[in-house]
MMTF fields as JSON, N, C-alpha, C and O atoms, coordinates in Angstrom:
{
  "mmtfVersion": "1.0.0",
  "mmtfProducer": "UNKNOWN",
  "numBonds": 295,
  "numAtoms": 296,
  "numGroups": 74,
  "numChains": 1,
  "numModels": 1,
  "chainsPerModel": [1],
  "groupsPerChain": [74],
  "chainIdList": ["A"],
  "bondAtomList": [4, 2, 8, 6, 12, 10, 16, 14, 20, 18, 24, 22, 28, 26, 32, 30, 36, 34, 40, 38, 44, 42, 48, 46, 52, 50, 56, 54, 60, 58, 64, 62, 68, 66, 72, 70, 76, 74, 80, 78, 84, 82, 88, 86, 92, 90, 96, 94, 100, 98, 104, 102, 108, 106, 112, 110, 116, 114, 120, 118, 124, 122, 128, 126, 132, 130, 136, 134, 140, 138, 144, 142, 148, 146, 152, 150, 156, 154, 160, 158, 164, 162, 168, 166, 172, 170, 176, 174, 180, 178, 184, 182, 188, 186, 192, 190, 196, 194, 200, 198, 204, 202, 208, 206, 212, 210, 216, 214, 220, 218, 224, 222, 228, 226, 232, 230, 236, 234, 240, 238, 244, 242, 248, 246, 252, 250, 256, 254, 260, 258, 264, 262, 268, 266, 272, 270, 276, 274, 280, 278, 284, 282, 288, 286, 292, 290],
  "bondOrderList": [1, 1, 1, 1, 1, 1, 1, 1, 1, 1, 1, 1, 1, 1, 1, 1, 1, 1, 1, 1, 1, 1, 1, 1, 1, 1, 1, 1, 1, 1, 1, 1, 1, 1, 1, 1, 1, 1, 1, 1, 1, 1, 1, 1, 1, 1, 1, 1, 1, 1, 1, 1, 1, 1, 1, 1, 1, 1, 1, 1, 1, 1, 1, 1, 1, 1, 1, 1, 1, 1, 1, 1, 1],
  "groupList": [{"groupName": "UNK", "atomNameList": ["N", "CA", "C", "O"], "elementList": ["N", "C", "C", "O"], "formalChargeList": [0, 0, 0, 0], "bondAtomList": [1, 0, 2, 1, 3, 2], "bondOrderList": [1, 1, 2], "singleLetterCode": "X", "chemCompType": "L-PEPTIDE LINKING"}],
  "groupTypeList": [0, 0, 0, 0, 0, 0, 0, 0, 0, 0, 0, 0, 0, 0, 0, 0, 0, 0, 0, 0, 0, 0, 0, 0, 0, 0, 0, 0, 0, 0, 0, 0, 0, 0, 0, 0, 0, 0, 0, 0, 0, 0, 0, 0, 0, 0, 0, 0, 0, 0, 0, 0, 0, 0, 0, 0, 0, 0, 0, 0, 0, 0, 0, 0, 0, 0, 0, 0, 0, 0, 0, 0, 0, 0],
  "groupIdList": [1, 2, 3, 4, 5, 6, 7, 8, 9, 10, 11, 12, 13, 14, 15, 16, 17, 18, 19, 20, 21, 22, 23, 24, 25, 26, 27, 28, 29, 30, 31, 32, 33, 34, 35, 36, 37, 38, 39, 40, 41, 42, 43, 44, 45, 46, 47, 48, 49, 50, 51, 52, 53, 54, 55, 56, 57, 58, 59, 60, 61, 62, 63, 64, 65, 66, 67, 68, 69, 70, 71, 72, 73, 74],
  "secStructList": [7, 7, 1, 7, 1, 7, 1, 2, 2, 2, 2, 2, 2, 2, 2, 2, 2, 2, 2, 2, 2, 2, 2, 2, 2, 2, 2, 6, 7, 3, 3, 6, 6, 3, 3, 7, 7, 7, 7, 7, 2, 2, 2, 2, 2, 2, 2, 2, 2, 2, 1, 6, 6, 7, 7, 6, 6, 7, 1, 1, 1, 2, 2, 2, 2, 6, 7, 7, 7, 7, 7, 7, 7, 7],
  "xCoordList": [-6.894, -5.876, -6.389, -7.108, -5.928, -6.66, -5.519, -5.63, -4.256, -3.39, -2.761, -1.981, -3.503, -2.671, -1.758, -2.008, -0.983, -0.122, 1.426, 1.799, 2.177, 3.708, 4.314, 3.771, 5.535, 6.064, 7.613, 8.548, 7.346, 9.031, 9.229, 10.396, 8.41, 8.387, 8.95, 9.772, 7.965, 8.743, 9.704, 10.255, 10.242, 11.77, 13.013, 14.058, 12.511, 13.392, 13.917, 14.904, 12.333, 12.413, 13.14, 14.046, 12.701, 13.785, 15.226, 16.187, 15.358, 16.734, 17.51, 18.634, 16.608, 17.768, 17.765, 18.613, 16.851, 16.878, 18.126, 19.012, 18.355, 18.899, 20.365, 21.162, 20.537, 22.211, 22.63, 23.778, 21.042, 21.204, 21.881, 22.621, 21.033, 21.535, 22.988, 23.692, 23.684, 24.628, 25.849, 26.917, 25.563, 26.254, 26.875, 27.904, 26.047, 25.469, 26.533, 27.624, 26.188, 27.018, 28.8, 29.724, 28.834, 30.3, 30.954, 32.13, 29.924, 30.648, 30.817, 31.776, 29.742, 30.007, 31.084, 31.743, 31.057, 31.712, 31.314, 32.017, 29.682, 29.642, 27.55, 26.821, 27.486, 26.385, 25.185, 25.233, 24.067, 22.893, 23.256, 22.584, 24.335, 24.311, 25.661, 26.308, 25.883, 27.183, 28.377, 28.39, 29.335, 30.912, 30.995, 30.28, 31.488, 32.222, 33.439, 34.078, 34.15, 35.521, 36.605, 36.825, 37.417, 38.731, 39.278, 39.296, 39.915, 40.484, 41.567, 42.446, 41.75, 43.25, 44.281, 44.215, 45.491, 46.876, 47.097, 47.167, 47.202, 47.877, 47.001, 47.521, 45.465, 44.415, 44.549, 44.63, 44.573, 44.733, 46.15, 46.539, 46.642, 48.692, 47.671, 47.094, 47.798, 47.437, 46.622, 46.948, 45.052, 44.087, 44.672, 44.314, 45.706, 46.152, 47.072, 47.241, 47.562, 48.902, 47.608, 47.948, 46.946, 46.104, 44.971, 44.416, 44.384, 43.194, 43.426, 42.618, 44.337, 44.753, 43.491, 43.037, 42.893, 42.356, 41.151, 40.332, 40.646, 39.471, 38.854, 39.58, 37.698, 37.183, 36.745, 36.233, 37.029, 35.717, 35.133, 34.504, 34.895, 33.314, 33.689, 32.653, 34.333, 34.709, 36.269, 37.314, 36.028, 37.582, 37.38, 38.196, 36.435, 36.294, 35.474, 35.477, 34.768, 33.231, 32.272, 31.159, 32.725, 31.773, 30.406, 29.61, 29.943, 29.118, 27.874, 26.671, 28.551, 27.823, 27.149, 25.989, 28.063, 27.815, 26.573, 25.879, 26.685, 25.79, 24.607, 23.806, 24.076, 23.308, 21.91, 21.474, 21.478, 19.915, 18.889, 18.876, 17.475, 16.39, 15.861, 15.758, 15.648, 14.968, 14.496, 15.172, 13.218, 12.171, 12.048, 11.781, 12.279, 12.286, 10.967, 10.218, 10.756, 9.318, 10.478, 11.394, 9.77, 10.515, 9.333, 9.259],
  "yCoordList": [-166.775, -166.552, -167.04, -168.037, -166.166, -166.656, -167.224, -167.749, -167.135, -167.925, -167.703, -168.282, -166.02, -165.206, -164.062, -163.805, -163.642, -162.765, -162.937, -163.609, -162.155, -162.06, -163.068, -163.241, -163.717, -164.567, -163.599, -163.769, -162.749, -161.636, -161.359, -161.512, -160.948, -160.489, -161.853, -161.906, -162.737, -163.746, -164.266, -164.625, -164.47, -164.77, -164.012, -164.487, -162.307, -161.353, -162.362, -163.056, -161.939, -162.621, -163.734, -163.789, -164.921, -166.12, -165.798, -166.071, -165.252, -164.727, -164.188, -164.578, -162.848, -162.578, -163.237, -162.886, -164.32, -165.083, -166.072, -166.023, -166.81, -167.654, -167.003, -167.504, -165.537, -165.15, -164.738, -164.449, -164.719, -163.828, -165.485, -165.542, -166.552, -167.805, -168.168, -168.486, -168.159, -168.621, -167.755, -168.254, -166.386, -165.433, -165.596, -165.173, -166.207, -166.138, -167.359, -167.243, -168.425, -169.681, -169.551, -170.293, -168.574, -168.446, -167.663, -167.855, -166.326, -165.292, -166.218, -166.037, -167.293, -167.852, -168.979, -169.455, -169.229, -170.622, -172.22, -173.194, -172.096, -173.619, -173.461, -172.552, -174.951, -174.861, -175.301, -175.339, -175.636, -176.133, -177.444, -177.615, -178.413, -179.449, -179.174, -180.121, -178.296, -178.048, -177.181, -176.689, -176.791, -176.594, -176.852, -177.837, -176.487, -176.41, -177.079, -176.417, -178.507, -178.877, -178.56, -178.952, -177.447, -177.39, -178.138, -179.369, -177.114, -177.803, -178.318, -177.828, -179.804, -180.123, -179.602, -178.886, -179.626, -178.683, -178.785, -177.648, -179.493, -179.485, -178.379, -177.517, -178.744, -177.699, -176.44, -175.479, -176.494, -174.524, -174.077, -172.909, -174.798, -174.501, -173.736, -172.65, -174.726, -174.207, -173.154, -172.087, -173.367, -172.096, -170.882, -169.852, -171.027, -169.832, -168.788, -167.57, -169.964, -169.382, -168.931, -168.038, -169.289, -168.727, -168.128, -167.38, -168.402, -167.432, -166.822, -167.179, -165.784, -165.226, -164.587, -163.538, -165.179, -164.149, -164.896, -164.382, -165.656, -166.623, -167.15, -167.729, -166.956, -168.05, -169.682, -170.118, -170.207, -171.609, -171.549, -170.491, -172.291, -172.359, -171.142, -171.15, -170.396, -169.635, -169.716, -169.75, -169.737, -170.078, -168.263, -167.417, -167.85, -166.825, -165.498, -164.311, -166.316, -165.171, -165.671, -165.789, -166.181, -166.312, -166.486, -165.559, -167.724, -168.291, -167.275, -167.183, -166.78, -165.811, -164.265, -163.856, -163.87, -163.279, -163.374, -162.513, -164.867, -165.458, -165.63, -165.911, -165.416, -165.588, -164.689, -163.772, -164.861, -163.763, -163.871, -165.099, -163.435, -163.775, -163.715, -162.726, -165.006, -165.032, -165.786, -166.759, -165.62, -166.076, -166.336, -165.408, -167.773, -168.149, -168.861, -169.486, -168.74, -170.011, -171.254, -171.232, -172.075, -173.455, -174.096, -175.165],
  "zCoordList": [-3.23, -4.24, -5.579, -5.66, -6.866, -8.069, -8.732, -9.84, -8.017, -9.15, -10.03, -10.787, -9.752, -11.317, -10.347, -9.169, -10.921, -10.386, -10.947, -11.908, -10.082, -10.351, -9.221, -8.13, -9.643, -8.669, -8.329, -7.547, -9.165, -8.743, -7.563, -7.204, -6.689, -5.655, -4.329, -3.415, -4.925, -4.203, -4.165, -3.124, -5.598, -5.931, -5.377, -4.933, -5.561, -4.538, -3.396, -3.151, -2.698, -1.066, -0.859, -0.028, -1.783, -1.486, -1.959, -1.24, -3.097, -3.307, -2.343, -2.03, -1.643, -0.327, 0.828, 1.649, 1.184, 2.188, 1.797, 2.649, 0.887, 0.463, 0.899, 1.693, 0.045, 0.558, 1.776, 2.112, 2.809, 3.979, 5.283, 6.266, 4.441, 5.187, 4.865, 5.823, 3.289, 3.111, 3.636, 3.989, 3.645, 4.391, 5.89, 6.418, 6.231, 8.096, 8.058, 8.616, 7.433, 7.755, 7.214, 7.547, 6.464, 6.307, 7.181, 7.488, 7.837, 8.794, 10.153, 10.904, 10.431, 11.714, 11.71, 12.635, 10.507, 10.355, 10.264, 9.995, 10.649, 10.637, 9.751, 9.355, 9.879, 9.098, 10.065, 11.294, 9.216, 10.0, 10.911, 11.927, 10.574, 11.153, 12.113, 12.56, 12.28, 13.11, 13.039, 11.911, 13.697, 13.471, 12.077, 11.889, 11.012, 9.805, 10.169, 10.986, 9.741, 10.281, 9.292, 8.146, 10.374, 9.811, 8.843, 8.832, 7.679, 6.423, 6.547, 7.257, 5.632, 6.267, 6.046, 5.047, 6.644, 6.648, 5.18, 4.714, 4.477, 3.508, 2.379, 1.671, 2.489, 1.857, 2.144, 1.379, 3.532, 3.973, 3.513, 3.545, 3.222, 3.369, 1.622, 1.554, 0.575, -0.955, -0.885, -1.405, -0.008, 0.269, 0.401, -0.169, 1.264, 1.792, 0.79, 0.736, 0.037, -0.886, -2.43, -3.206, -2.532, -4.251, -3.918, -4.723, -2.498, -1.648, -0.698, 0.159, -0.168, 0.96, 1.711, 1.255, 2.86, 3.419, 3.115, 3.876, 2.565, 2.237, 3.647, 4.456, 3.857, 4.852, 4.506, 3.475, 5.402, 4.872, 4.124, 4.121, 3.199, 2.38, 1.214, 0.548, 0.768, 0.276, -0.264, 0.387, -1.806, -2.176, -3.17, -2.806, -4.213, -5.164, -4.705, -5.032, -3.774, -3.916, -4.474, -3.962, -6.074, -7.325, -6.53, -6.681, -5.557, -5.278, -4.765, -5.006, -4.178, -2.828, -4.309, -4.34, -5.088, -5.738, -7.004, -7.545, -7.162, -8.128, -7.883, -8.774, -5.912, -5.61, -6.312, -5.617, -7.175, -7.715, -7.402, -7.312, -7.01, -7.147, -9.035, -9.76, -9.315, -10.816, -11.549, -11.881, -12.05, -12.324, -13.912, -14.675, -14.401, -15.605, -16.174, -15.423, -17.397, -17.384, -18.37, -19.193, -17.7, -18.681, -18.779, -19.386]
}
């Protein structure tokens, strides 16, 4: 490897790996270290009433949506 090249391609890749994991852990419900634990009554009671239909880990979307592959120089 000379070191020179594009890192876009890789950023893609980690980009959709990144949403393909955070995806996976919201459709199943729990994370790398386990079960996801149930929100308390009083949280899901509010969740339910301003997020209808929301899973775990998910109150907007925003997050999951924001996910990009992209490559800045700083």
């Amino acid at each position: 490897m000379s070191g020179e090249g594009n890192l876009k391609a890789a950023a893609e890749v980690v980009g959709r790996e990144v949403k393909d994991v955070y995806s996976e852990h919201v459709k199943e419900g729990k994370s790398a270290r386990g079960q996801i634990q149930a929100l308390s009554p009083r949280y899901k009671k509010w969740k339910d009433s301003k997020y209808p239909g929301k899973p775990i880990m998910v109150r907007s979307g925003q997050l999951l949506k924001s996910i990009k592959p992209e490559v800045k120089k700083i």
